[in-house]
N, C-alpha and C positions, 0 to 999 in steps of 0.2 A: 504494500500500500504506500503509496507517497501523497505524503504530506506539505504545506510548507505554512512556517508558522510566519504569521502578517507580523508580531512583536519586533519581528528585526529588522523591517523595514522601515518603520516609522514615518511613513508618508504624511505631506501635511495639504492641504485641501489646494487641491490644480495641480501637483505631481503627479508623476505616472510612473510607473517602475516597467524595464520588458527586461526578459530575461529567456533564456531556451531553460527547461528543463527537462530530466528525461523522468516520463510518469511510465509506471509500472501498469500495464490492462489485464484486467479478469476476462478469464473467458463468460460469453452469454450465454441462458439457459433460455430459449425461446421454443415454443409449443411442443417441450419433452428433448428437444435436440440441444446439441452442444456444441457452439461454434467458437469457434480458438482464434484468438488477434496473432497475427505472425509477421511481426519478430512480438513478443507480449511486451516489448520496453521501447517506448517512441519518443522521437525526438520530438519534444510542445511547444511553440512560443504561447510565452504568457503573459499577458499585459495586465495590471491592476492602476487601476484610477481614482485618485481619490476627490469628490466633489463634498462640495459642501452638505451635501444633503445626505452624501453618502457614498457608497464604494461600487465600481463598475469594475468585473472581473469578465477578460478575456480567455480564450485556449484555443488554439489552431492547431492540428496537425493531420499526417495521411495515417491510414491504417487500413492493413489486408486483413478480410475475415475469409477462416474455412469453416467451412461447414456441408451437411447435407440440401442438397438440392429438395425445394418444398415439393415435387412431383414427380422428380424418378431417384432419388434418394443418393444421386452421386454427386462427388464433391464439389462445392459449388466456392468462387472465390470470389469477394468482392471489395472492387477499391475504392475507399471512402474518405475524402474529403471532410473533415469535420472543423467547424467552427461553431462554438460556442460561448455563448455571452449572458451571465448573473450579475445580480444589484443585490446589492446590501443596504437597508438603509441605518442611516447613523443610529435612528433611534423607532427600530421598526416598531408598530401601534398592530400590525396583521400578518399574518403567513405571506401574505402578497409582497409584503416589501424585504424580505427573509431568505436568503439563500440556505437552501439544505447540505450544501456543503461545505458550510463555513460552523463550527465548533469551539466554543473562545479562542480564537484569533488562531484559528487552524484552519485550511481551505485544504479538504481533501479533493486533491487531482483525480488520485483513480477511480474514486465514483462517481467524479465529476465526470471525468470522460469517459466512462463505461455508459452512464444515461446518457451521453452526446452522442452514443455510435448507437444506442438502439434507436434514436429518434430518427435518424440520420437512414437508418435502413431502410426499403422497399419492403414494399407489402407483401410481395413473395420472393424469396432469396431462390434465384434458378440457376443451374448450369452455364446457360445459354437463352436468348429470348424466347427463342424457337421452341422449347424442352417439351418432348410429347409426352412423358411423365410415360408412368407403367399400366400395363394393360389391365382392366377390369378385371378381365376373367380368366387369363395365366398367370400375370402378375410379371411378365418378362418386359424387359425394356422395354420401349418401343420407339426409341433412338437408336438403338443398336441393329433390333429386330422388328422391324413395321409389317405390321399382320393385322389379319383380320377373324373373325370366328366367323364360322356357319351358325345362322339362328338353330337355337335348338327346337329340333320337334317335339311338339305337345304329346303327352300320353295318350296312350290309342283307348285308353280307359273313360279319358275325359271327351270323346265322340261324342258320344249321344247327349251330352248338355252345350257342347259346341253347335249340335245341330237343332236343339231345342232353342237358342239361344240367336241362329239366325231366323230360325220362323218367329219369332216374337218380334 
């Protein structure tokens, strides 16, 4: 987890402090799957501004995820552009004005940028745009192997309510 404690900066109202640091990323748990940041240690620039009213905290940086692909379950990589921007206020009165990542005068990064990179995701993590995901009723690729099934015939039991069924 990295952390950095605001105490050593001592910004005074219209400084700005930048700096790179390198923040450490968890992997994300999104619907049952598990997707790994690679390299897990990126390089951030981080800007902190201090205004009279309050504190405006920056975080830029890239980061590759792998993971399963949402439709045919193979590995899928995606490169993400993250920027991220929190306020603090001097003297917050609601959650609104409150950053959750800020702990007396600790702003943790890594879960700072771990929420930056879920938000930052697409609604379905794929292979490829194209991805024809897996077959209903084999369960085989269908990237690999594009098939089709024969409809199945009805039971020859189920006739005479078939035929009941178009005379009505």
């Amino acid at each position: 987890m990295t952390t950095l404690h605001l105490r050593t900066l001592k910004l005074r109202s219209g400084e700005q402090f930048v700096d790179e640091r390198e923040v450490q990323l968890e992997p994300l748990e999104l619907g049952g799957q598990r997707y790994l940041p690679v390299p897990d240690t990126v390089s951030a620039e981080l800007s902190i501004t201090r205004a009279s009213t309050g504190t405006v905290f920056e975080l830029r940086f890239r980061n590759r995820l792998h993971g399963p692909c949402y439709r045919c379950l193979a590995d899928a990589v995606l490169d993400l552009p993250i920027s991220a921007r929190e306020y603090q206020a001097t003297n917050p009165d609601s959650e609104e004005l409150r950053t959750p990542y800020l702990d007396e005068d600790r702003l943790d990064l890594s879960a700072w940028a771990r929420d930056a990179i879920a938000l930052a995701l697409p609604l379905q993590i794929l292979c490829r745009p194209d991805c024809a995901g897996l077959c209903p009723v084999c369960g085989k690729d269908l990237n690999a192997q594009p098939h089709t099934h024969e409809e199945e015939r009805a039971d020859s039991r189920w006739a005479p309510l078939a035929e009941l069924r178009e005379k009505l």
